[in-house]
C-alpha positions as CSV (number, residue, x, y, z in Angstrom):
1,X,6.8,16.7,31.1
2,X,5.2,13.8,29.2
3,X,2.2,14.8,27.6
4,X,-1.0,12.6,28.2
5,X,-3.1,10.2,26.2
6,X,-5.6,7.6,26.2
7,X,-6.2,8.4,29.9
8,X,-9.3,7.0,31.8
9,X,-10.6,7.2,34.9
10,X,-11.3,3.6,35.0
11,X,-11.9,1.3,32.3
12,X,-15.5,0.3,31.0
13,X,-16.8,-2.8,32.7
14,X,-18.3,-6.5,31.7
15,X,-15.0,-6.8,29.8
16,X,-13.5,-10.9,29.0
17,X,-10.1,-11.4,31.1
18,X,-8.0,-12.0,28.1
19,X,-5.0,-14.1,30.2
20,X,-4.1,-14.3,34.3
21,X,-0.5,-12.7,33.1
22,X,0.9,-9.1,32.2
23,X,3.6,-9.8,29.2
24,X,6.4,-7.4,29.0
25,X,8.8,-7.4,26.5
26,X,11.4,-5.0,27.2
27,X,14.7,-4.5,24.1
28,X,17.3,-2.2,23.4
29,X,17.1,-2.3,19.7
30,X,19.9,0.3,18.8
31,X,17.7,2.1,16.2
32,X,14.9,2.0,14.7
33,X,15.3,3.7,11.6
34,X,16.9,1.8,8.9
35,X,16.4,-1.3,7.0
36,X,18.2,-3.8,9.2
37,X,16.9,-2.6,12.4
38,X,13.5,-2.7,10.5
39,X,14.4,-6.6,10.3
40,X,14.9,-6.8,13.8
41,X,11.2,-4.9,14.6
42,X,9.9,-7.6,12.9
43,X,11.9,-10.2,14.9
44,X,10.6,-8.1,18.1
45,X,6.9,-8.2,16.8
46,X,7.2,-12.1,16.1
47,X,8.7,-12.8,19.3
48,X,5.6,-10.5,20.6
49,X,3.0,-12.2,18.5
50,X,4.5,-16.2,20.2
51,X,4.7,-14.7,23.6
52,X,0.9,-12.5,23.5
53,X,3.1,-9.9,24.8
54,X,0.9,-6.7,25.4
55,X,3.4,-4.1,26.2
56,X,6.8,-4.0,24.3
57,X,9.5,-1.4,25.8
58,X,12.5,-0.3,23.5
59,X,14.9,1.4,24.0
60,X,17.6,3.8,22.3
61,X,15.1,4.0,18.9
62,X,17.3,6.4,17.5
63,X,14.1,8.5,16.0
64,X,13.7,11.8,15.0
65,X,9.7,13.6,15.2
66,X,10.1,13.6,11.6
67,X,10.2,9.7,11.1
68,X,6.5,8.2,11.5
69,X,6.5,4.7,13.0
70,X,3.4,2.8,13.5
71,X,2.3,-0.8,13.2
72,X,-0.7,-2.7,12.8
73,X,-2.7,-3.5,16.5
74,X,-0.4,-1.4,18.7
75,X,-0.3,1.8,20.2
76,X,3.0,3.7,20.5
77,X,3.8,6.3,22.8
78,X,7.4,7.7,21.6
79,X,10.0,9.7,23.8
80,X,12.8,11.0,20.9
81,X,15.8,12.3,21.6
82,X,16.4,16.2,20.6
83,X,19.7,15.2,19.5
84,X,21.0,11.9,17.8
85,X,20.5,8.5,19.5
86,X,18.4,7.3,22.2
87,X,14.8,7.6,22.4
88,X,12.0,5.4,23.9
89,X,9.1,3.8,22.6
90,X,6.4,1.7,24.0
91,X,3.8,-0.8,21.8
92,X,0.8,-1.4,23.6
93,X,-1.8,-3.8,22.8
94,X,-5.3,-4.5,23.6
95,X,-4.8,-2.6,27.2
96,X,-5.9,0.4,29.1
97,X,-3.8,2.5,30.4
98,X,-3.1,6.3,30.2
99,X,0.4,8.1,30.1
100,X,2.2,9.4,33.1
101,X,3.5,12.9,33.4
102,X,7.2,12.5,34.2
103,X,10.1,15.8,35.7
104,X,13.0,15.4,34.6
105,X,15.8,18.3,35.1
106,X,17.2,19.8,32.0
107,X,20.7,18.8,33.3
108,X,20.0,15.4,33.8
109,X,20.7,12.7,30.5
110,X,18.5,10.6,31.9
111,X,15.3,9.7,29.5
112,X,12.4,8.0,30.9
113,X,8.5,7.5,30.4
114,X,5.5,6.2,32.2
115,X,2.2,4.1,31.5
116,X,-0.5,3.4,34.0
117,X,-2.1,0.0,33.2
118,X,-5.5,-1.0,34.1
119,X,-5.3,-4.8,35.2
120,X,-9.1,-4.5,36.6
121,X,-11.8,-1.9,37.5
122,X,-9.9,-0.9,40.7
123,X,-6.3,-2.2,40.2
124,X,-3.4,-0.5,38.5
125,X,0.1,-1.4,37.2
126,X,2.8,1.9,36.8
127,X,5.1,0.8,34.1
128,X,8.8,3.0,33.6
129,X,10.9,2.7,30.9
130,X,14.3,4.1,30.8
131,X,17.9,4.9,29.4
132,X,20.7,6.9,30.0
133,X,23.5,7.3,27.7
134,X,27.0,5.7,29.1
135,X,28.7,8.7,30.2
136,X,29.9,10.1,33.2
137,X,27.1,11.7,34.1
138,X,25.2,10.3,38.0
139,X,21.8,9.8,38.4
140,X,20.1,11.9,40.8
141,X,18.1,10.8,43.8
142,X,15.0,12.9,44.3
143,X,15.1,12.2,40.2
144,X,14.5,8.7,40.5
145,X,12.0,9.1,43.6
146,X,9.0,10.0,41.7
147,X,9.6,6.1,39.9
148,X,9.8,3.9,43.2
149,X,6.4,3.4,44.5
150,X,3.6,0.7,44.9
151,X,2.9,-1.9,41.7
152,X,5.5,-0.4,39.7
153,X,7.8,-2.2,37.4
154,X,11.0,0.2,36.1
155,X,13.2,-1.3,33.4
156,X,15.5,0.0,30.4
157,X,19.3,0.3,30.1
158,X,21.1,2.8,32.0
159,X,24.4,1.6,31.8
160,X,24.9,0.9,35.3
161,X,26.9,-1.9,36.3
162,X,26.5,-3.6,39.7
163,X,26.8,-6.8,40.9
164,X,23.5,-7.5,42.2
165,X,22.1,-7.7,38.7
166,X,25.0,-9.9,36.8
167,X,27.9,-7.4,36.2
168,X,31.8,-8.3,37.3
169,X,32.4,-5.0,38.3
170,X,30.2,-2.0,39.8
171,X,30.7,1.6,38.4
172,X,29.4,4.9,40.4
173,X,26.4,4.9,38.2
174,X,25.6,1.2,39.7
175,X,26.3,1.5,43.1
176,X,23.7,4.5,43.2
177,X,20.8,3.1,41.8
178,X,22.0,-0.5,43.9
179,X,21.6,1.9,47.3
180,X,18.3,3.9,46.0
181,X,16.7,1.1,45.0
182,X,17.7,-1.0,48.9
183,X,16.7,1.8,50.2
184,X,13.3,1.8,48.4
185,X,13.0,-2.0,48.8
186,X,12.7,-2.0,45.4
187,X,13.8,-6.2,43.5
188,X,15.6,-6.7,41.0
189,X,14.5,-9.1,39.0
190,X,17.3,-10.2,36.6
191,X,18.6,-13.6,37.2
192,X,22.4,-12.7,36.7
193,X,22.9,-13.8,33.4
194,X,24.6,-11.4,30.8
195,X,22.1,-9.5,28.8
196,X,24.2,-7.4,26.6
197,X,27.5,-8.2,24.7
198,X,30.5,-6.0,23.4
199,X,32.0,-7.8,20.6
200,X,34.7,-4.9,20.3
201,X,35.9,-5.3,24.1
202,X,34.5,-9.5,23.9
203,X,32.8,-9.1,27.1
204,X,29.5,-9.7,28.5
205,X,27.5,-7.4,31.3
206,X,24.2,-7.3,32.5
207,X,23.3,-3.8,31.1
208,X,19.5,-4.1,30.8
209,X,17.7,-4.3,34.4
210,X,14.3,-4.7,36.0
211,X,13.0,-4.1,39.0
212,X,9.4,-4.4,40.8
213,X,7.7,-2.9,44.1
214,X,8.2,-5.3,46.8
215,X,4.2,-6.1,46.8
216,X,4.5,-7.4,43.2
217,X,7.8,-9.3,43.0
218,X,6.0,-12.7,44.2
219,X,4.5,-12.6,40.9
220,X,7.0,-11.8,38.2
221,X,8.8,-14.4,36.3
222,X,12.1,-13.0,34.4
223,X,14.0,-14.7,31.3
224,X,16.3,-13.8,28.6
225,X,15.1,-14.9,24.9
226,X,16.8,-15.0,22.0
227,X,19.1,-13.0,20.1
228,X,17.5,-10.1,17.3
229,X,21.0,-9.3,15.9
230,X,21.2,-6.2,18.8
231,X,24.2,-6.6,20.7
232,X,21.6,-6.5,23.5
233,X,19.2,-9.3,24.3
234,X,15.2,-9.1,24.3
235,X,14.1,-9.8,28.0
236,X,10.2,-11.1,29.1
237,X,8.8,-10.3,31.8
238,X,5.9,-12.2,33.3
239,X,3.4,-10.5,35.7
240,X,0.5,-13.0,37.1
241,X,-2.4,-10.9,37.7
242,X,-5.6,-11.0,36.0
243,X,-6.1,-8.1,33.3
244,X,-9.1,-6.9,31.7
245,X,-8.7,-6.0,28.0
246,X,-10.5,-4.5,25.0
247,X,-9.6,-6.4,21.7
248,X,-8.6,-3.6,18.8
249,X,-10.5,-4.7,15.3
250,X,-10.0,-2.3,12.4
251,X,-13.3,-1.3,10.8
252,X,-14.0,-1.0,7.1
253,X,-16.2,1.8,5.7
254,X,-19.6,0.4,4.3
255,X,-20.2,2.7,1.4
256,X,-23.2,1.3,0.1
257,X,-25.3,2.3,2.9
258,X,-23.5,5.7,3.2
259,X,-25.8,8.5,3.9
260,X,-24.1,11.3,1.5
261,X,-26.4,13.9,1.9
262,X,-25.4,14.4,5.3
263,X,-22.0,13.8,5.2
264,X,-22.1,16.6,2.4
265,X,-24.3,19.0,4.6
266,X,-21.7,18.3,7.6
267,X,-18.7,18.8,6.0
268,X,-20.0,22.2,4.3
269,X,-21.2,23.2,7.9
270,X,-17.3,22.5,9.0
271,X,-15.6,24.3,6.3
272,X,-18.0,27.1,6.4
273,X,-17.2,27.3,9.9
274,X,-12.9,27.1,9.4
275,X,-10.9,30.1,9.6
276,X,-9.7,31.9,6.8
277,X,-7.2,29.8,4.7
278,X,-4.5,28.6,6.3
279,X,-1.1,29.6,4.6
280,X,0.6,26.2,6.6
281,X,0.5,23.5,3.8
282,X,0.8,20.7,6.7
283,X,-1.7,22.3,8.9
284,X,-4.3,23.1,6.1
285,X,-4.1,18.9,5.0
286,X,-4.6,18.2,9.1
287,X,-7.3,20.1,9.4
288,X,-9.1,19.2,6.0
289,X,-8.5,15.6,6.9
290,X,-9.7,15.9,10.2
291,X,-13.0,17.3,9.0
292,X,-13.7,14.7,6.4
293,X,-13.1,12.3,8.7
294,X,-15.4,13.3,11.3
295,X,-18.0,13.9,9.0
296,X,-17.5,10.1,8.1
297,X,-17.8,8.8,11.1
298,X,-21.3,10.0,11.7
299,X,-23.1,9.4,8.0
300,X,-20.9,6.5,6.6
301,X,-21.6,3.0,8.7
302,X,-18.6,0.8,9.8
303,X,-18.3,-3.1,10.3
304,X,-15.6,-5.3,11.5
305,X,-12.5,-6.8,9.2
306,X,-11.6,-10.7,9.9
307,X,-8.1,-10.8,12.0
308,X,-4.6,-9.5,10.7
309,X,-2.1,-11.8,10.2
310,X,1.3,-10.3,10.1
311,X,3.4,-11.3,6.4
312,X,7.4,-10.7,8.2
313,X,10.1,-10.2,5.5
314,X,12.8,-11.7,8.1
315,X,10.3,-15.5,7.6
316,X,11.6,-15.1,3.7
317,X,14.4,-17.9,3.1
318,X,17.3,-15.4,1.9
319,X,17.2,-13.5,4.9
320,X,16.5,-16.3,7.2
321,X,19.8,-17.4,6.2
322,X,21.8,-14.5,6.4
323,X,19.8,-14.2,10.3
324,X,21.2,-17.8,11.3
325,X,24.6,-16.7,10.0
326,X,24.4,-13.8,12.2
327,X,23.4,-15.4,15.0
328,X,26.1,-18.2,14.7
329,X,28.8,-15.3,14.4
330,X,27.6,-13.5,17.2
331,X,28.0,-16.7,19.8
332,X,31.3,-17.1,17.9
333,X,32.7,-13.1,18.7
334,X,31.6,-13.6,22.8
335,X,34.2,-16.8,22.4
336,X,36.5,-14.9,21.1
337,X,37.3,-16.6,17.8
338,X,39.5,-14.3,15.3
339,X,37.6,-13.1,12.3
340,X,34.7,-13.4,13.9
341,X,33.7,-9.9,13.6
342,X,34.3,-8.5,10.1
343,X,32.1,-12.0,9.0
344,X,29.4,-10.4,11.5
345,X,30.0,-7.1,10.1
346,X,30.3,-8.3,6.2
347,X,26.7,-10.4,7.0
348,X,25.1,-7.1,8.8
349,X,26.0,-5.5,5.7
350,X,24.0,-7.8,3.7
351,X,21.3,-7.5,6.1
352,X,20.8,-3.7,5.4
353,X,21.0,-4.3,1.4
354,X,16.6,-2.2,-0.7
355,X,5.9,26.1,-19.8
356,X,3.3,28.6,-18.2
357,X,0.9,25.6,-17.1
358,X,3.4,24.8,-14.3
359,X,2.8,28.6,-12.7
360,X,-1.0,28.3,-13.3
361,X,-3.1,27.4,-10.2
362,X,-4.9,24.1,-10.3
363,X,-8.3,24.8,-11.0
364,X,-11.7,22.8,-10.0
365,X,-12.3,21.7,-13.7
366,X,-8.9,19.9,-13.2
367,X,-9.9,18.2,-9.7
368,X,-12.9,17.3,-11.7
369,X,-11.0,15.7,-14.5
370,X,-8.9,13.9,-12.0
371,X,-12.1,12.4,-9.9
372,X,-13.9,11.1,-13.1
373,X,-11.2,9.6,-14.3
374,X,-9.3,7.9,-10.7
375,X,-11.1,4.5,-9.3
376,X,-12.4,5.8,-6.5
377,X,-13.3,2.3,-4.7
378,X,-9.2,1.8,-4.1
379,X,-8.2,0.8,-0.6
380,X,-6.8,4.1,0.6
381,X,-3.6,5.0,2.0
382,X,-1.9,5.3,5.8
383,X,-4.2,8.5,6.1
384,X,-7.3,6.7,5.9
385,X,-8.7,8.8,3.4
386,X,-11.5,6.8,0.7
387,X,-11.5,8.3,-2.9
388,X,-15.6,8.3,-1.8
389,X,-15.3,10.5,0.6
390,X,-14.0,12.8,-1.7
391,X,-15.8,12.9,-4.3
392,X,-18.9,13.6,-2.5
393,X,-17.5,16.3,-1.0
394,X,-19.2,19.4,-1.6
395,X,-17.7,23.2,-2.8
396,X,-16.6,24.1,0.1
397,X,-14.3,20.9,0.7
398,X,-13.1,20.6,-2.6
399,X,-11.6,24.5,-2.3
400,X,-10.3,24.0,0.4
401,X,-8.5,20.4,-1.0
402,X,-7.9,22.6,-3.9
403,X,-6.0,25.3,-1.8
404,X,-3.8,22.4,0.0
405,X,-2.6,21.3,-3.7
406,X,-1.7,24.5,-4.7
407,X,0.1,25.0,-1.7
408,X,2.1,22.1,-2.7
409,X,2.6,23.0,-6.0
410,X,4.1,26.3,-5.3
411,X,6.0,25.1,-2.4
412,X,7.0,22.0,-3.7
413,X,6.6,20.4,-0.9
414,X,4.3,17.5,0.5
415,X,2.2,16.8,3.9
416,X,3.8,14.1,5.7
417,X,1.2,11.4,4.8
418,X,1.5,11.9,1.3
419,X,4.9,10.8,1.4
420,X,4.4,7.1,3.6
421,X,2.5,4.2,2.6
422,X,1.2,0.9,3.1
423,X,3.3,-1.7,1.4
424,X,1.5,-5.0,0.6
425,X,3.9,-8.0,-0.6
426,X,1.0,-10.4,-2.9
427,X,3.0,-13.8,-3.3
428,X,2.9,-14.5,-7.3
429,X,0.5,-17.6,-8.8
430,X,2.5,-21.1,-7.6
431,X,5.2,-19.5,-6.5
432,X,6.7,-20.7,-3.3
433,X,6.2,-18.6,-0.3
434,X,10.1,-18.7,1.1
435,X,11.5,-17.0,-1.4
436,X,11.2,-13.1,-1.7
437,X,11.6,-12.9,-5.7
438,X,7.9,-14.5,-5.6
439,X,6.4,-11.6,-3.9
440,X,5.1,-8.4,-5.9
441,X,4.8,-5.6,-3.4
442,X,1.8,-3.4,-3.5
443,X,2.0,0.5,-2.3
444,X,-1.1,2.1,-1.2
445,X,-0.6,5.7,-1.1
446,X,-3.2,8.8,-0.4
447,X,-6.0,8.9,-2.4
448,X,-5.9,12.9,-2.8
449,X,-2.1,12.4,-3.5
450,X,-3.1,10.2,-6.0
451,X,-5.5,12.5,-7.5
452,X,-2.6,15.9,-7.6
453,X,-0.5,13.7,-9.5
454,X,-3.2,12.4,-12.2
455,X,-3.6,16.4,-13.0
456,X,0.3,17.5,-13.0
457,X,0.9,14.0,-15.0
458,X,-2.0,15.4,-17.5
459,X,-0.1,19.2,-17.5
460,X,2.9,17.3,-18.3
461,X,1.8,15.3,-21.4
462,X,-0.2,18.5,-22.8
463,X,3.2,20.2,-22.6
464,X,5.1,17.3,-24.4
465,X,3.5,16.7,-26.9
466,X,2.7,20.0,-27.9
467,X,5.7,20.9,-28.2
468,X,6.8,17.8,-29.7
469,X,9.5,17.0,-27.0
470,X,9.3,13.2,-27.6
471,X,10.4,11.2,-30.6
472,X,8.2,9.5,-32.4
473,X,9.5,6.3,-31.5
474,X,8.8,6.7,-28.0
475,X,5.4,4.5,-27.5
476,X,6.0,3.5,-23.8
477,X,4.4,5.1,-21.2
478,X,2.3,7.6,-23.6
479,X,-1.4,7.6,-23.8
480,X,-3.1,5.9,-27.0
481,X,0.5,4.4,-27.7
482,X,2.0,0.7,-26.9
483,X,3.5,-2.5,-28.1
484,X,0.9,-3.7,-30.8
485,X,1.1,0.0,-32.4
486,X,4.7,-0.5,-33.2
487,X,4.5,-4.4,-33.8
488,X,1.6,-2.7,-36.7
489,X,3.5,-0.1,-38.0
490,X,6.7,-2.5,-38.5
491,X,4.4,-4.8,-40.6
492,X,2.6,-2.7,-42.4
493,X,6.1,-0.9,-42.9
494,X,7.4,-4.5,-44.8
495,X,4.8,-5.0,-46.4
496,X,4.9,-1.6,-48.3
497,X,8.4,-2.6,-49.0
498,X,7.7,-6.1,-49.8
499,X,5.2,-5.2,-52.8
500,X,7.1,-2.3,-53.8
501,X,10.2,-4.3,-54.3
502,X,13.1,-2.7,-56.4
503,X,14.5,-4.3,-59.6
504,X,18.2,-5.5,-59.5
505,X,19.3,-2.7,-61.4
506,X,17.7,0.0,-59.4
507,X,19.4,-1.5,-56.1
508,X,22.2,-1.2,-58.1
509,X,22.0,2.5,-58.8
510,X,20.6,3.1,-55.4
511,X,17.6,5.0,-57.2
512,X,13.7,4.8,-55.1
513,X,10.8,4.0,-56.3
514,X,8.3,7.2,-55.9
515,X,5.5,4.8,-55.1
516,X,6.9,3.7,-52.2
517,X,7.9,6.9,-50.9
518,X,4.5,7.7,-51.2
519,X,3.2,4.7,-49.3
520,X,5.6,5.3,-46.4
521,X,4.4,8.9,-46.5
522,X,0.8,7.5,-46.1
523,X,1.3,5.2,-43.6
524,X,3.2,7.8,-41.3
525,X,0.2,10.4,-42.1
526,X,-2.1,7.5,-41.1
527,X,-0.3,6.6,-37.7
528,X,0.1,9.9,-36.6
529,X,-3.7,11.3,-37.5
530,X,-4.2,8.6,-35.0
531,X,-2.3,9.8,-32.1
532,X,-4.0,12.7,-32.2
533,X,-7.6,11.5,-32.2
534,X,-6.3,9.1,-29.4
535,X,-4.6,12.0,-27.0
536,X,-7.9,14.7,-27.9
């Protein structure tokens, strides 16, 4: 059964009609997960962002509950798999609507989630999306029924063939759902044309459906777009009806006018109040997070950030013409030309190409340390998490923060959000904006994961250079050390040497002048003194 979100009785009122049509964008993306499917999200979300889609529907995401997906503006409700492949996902954006609880048998392969859609105070939309894997398995009748009722919309794959929506040949799977949905009244709304090709077999079927209630069809406009390098195609779907919508704006924190005295009094009411320590390292960070973040949300005031406009790798010149080679080769394999397909394959390919201290517990002196000396007014991470709110945390929150890193460190393991981030790509000074190279990408990452690695990095060089585990050569990377100290030591080096000079005769023999020795010795004492007053 599908769990429930967002749900409202009705949506608020006095609300701007944002268009007169409902936009569906429905895809089979064949994965979500890897770098050149993450090329064609970001065809998916441009095609979304031309066509003021609201509600994209993708099927066969290929996720797993341990991959996080989000993207800017959108909800996502996400139906995985147990096993590997399929998996649904809808984006929504700027609507209201509330999930719909879905039975489905345990014997049935049949995957499938529900959205109700507010178009107006009174007026509803029921939105299915679907897939079922291409196996011999038949779809079941009284499964189905829940689906075919009033204003409802069903689409997806589920490789049933049929000729009523574009295929040559019907298979048992197709001639099912062909009867259900006649019996049902139920439209389909393809137009016949092929929506999915198999280069392998060089044929072309109409895999992807879409059908509507009787009382809606009248007002649906179908059409295939173009090609995201799936070997299915992205389909629109055009619903006239007027919808009311709430526009999503993301909100900074205003810190200046932050009352910290009560967010400190409210989070040491809420950790006062938390069970004893939980021994979970990922539930401990929820539920710390959580608290901070209601406790900002009361004493910290928000305003408004200007509009997002979306920076899409797949726009860079490179790969925008490794994506028109694609697409070329992919008309090429559904005529059937020879080669074809290892050059799509071969271009796919290129698509896709990117001591005791450490047992010790970490103590508050060392969060301390790592607060003082991190800039707290960094744009934070995906968590959401400002470096303020943590530093005015009082003892209670900063135990209990304390607690989740030595969790970590004795686990050696991280909470999920630790381990994502927000990657910025900041185009370099005159640098053209079609060319990748001139982009220098920006992670932000947690601001407390930030802070746990500022106080293991300072464990780390205590125990190097105490025990004198790097040459003295090595300046990179080391505190009080860099280029102009060696550039220094070099000269001053030469210049010993230079007015020390040896006489002919004493190269000759080999034999060093003690004066020199001494210098050298001096100017070693003199570097390393300073190492030392640099790293205490």
């Amino acid at each position: 059964m599908a769990r429930r979100r967002a749900a409202m009785a009705s949506p608020p009122t006095g609300l701007n009609p944002a268009s007169k049509q409902l936009r569906i964008l429905q895809c089979n993306i064949n994965g979500l997960c890897s770098t050149a499917t993450k090329i064609k999200l970001e065809e998916i979300m441009e095609i979304a962002e031309k066509q003021k889609i609201q509600i994209i529907a993708l099927q066969e995401t290929k996720l797993n509950e341990k991959y996080n997906l989000k993207y800017k503006n959108y909800n996502i409700l996400r139906k995985d798999r147990n096993k590997e492949g399929g998996g649904l996902a809808f984006f929504i954006k700027n609507l209201y609507y509330e999930d719909i609880a879905i039975n489905i048998p345990n014997t049935s392969d049949l995957e499938a989630q529900g959205i109700k859609v507010y178009l107006s105070q009174n007026k509803t939309i029921d939105i299915f999306n679907m897939y079922h894997p291409p196996n011999n398995k038949l779809i079941d009748d009284g499964t189905m029924a829940q689906f075919l009722k009033d204003n409802t919309i069903i689409v997806g794959d589920l490789n049933a063939k049929h000729q009523l929506w574009g295929c040559s040949m019907p298979n048992p799977r197709g001639k099912i759902l062909s009867n259900l949905f006649d019996d049902n009244a139920f439209m389909c709304l393809n137009d016949g044309n092929p929506t999915h090709h198999s280069y392998s077999y060089n044929t072309a079927q109409a895999l992807d459906i879409s059908f509507s209630s009787p009382d809606i069809f009248h007002k649906c406009k179908w059409q295939i777009l173009k090609s995201i390098g799936s070997d299915h195609l992205p389909i629109l779907i055009e619903i006239s009806t007027k919808t009311k919508t709430s526009s999503i704006k993301e909100k900074f924190w205003n810190f200046k006018k932050a009352n910290w005295n009560l967010y400190q009094k409210n989070t040491n009411e809420d950790f006062r109040k938390a069970p004893t320590r939980i021994k979970d390292l990922e539930q401990n960070w929820i539920s710390f997070k959580n608290t901070i973040i209601k406790a900002a949300k009361v004493s910290i005031p928000r305003g408004n950030i200007k509009k997002w406009i979306p920076n899409y790798t797949h726009q860079a010149k490179d790969i925008q013409t490794l994506i028109t080679k694609r697409n070329e080769l992919q008309k090429k394999c559904t005529q059937n030309q020879p080669n074809c397909r290892t050059e799509l394959n071969i271009v796919n390919a290129k698509i896709k190409s990117t001591h005791n201290i450490f047992h010790e517990k970490i103590n508050m002196k060392e969060l301390d340390y790592a607060l003082e000396n991190t800039d707290l007014n960094k744009t934070p991470g995906p968590d959401g998490i400002h470096g303020q709110m943590i530093s005015n945390l009082g003892k209670n929150g900063k135990e209990i923060l304390l607690d989740i890193f030595n969790n970590s460190w004795k686990t050696g393991k991280l909470p999920q959000d630790w381990k994502t981030a927000t990657i910025i790509p900041i185009k370099k000074l005159d640098k053209s904006a079609d060319d990748p190279k001139n982009y220098r990408p920006i992670s932000l990452t947690s601001i407390c994961c930030k802070l746990m690695e500022k106080i293991i990095l300072r464990r780390l060089t205590y125990h190097l250079d105490t025990r004198n585990l790097l040459p003295e050569e090595q300046y990179g990377f080391r505190k009080g050390h860099g280029t102009i100290d060696q550039l220094l030591f070099f000269t001053q080096k030469m210049e010993v040497l230079d007015y020390h000079g040896m006489s002919s005769e004493e190269e000759e023999d080999g034999v060093e002048d003690e004066e020199e020795e001494e210098e050298e010795a001096y100017v070693w004492e003199d570097v390393s003194s300073s190492v030392e007053e640099n790293y205490i």
